[in-house]
N, C-alpha and C positions, 0 to 999 in steps of 0.2 A: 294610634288611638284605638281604644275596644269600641265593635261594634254593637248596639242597641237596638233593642226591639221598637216600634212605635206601636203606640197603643192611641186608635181610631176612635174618635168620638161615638160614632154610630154603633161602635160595641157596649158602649157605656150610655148614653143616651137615648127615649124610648124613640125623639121624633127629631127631623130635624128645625124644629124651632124651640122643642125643648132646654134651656137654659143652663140646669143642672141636675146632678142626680147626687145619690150618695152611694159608694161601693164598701161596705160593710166587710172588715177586715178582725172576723172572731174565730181562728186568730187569723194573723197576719204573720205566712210562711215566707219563705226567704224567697226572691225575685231579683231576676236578673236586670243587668244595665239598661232601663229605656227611657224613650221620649212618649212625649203626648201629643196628639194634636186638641189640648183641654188643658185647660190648670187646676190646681189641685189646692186644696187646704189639707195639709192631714194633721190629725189631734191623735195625742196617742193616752189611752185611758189607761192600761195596763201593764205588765211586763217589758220586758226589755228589748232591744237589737242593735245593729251598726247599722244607720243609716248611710250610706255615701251619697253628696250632693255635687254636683260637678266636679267630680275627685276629691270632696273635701267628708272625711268620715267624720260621723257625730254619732255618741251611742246615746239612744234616746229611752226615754222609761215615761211613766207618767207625768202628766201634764205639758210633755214637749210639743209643741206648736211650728208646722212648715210652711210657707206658702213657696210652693211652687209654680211656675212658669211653665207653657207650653214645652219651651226650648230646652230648659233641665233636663241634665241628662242625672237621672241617679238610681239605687238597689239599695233592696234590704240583704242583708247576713247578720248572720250567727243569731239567730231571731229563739228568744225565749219566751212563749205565752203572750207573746207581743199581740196586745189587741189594740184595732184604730178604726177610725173611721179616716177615708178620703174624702171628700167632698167638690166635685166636680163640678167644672163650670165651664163655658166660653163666652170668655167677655163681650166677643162682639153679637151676641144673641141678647144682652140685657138691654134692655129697654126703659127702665124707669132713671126718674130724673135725678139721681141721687151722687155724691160726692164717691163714687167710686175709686178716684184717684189717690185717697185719703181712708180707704180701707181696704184695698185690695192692689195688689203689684201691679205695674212700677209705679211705687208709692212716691208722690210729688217731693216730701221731704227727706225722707230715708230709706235708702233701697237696704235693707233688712229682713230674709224672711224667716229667719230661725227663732222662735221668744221660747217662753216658759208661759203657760197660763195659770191663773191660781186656782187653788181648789172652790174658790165661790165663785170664777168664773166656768168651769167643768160643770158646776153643776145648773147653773144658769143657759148653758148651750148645749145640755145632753137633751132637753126636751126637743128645742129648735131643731136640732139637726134629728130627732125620732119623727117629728110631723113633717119633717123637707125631703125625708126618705119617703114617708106614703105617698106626700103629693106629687114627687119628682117623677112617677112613676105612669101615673095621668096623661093624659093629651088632650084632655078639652081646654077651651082658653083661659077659664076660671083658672083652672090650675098650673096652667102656665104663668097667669100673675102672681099667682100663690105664693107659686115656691120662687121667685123671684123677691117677691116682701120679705119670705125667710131668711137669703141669702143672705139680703139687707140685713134684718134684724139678728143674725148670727156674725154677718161682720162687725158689728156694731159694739155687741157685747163682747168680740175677742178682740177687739182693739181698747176697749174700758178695761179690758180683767188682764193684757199679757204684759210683761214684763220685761224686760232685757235683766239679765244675772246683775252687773253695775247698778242696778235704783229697787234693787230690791228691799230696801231700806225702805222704801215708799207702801212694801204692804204690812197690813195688819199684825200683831204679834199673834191671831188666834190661824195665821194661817202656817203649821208647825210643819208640814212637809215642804213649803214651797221656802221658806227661810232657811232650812235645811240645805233643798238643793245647793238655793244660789251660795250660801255660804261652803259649799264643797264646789263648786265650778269656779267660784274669784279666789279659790285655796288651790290651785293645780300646784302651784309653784312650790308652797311651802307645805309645813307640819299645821294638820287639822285637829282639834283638840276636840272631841265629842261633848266630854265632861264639862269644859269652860264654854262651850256653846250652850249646852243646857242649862249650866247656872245662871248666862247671862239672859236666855230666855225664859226660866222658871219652868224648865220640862223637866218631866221624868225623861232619865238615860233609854232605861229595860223598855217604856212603851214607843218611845219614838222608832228606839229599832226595830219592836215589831211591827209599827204603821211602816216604817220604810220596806222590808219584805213584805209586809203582805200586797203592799202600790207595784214597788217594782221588781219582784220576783229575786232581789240579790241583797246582798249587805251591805251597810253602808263603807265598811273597807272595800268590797270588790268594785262597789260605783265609782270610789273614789280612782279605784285603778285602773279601770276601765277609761273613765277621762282622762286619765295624764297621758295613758298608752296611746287614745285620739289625738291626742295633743303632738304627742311627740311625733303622731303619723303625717299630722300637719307639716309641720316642720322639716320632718326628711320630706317630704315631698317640694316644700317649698321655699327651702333656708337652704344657705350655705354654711349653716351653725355646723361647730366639729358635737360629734355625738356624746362627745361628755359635756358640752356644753347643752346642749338637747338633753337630757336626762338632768342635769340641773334645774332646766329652766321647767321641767314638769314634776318636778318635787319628788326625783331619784336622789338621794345626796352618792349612791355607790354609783358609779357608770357601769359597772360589771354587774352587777345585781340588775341595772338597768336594761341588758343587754339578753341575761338571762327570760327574764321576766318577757321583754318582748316576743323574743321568740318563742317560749310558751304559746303565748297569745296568736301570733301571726303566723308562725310556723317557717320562720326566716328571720336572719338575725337582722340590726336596722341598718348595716349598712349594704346585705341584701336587698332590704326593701328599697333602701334609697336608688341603688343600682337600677332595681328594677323597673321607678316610675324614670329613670332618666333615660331609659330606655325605648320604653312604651312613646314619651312624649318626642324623640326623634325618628321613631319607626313613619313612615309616610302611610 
């Protein structure tokens, strides 16, 4: 297994009763494998990257939502304009009497910590988390309850606004980026039709693709490829699927195009890469 850095509360936090802070990531450069002894929410407002989450890569762009765990092990790469906020915390420092089970990991009904947030929830939780940064910063006791109400009222509003890509059926038609995504992440498999999605939701073609560049610094072909190629990383990491069957099932129809294309990207073909986490995970 790769070794990780741990990153100390007491680097990130001003006191030790301090509850949380927020570490402002404009941008957000590439970082290697670590742990925390802190959990983390991170929002990602801008641009793009590969996040890795306990070996599992996601490429993330606007609107994507993490709750991470002390014990996560994970790293950003190949990071593009990628801008976030993390937003730190240690649960056993909170103090108010509130249903924390039910907004913050390990959540009582679903252990899930990867969503999508919407665009009216982004904008609902960039003020919350602009005032939980001044006040996180403080040590008097005022502001220790403070930014603890904040916590509260920021988890509150990203549990009302996130989404899982499957019930994305559930948000508004006026919100045209996030129907977008989820409709290009439940399409890994198959052929994404741009045009019949815009008809079915009454967008203009030309401006959506320029709101999807100017959100996530790529085009809506390259996000698309970008997720399957995750996808596919999943899978050699964690399937016994033969690789044209993997390239199938992320909406390659050539497996040699398939094959191509990967290594472009990773810089190893996929049945290198597979070799290589099979490797990594019996090394002692």
């Amino acid at each position: 297994m790769r070794e990780s850095l741990l990153l100390e509360s007491r680097d990130y936090l001003p006191s030790e009763q301090m509850p949380v802070a927020v570490a402002e990531r404009y941008p957000q450069e590439g970082f290697a494998t670590h742990t925390h002894q802190f959990c983390e929410i991170v929002i990602v407002w801008r641009g793009n990257g590969l996040h890795v989450l306990n070996d599992r890569p996601y490429r993330i762009t606007c609107g994507d939502i993490f709750y991470v765990r002390a014990s996560d092990c994970h790293s950003y790469e190949s990071v593009h304009d990628l801008v976030l906020d993390n937003i730190i915390y240690c649960p056993e420092r909170l103090r108010l009497n509130a249903q924390w089970e039910s907004l913050l990991p390990p959540f009582a009904a679903l252990d899930e910590r990867y969503w999508r947030l919407s665009t009216q929830g982004m904008a609902q939780a960039r003020p919350i988390i602009a005032q939980l940064s001044q006040e996180s910063r403080k040590t008097d006791s005022l502001s220790l309850q403070l930014t603890e109400a904040l916590l509260l009222q920021l988890a509150i509003v990203l549990k009302r606004h996130r989404y899982a890509v499957e019930k994305a059926h559930m948000l508004p038609d006026g919100e045209q980026l996030d129907l977008l995504m989820a409709a290009l992440q439940s399409g890994i498999d198959g052929h994404f039709e741009l045009g019949l999605f815009c008809q079915q939701h009454r967008l203009t073609e030309r401006a959506l693709k320029l709101l999807f560049r100017q959100q996530t610094g790529m085009t809506i072909n390259h996000y698309l490829r970008q997720i399957r190629l995750c996808q596919a990383k999943r899978l050699l990491r964690r399937s016994e699927f033969r690789i044209s069957d993997i390239a199938a099932r992320c909406g390659f129809e050539d497996s040699n195009y398939f094959s191509v294309v990967f290594a472009r990207e990773a810089g190893m073909t996929p049945r290198e890469y597979r070799q290589r986490f099979v490797a990594m995970e019996g090394a002692p």
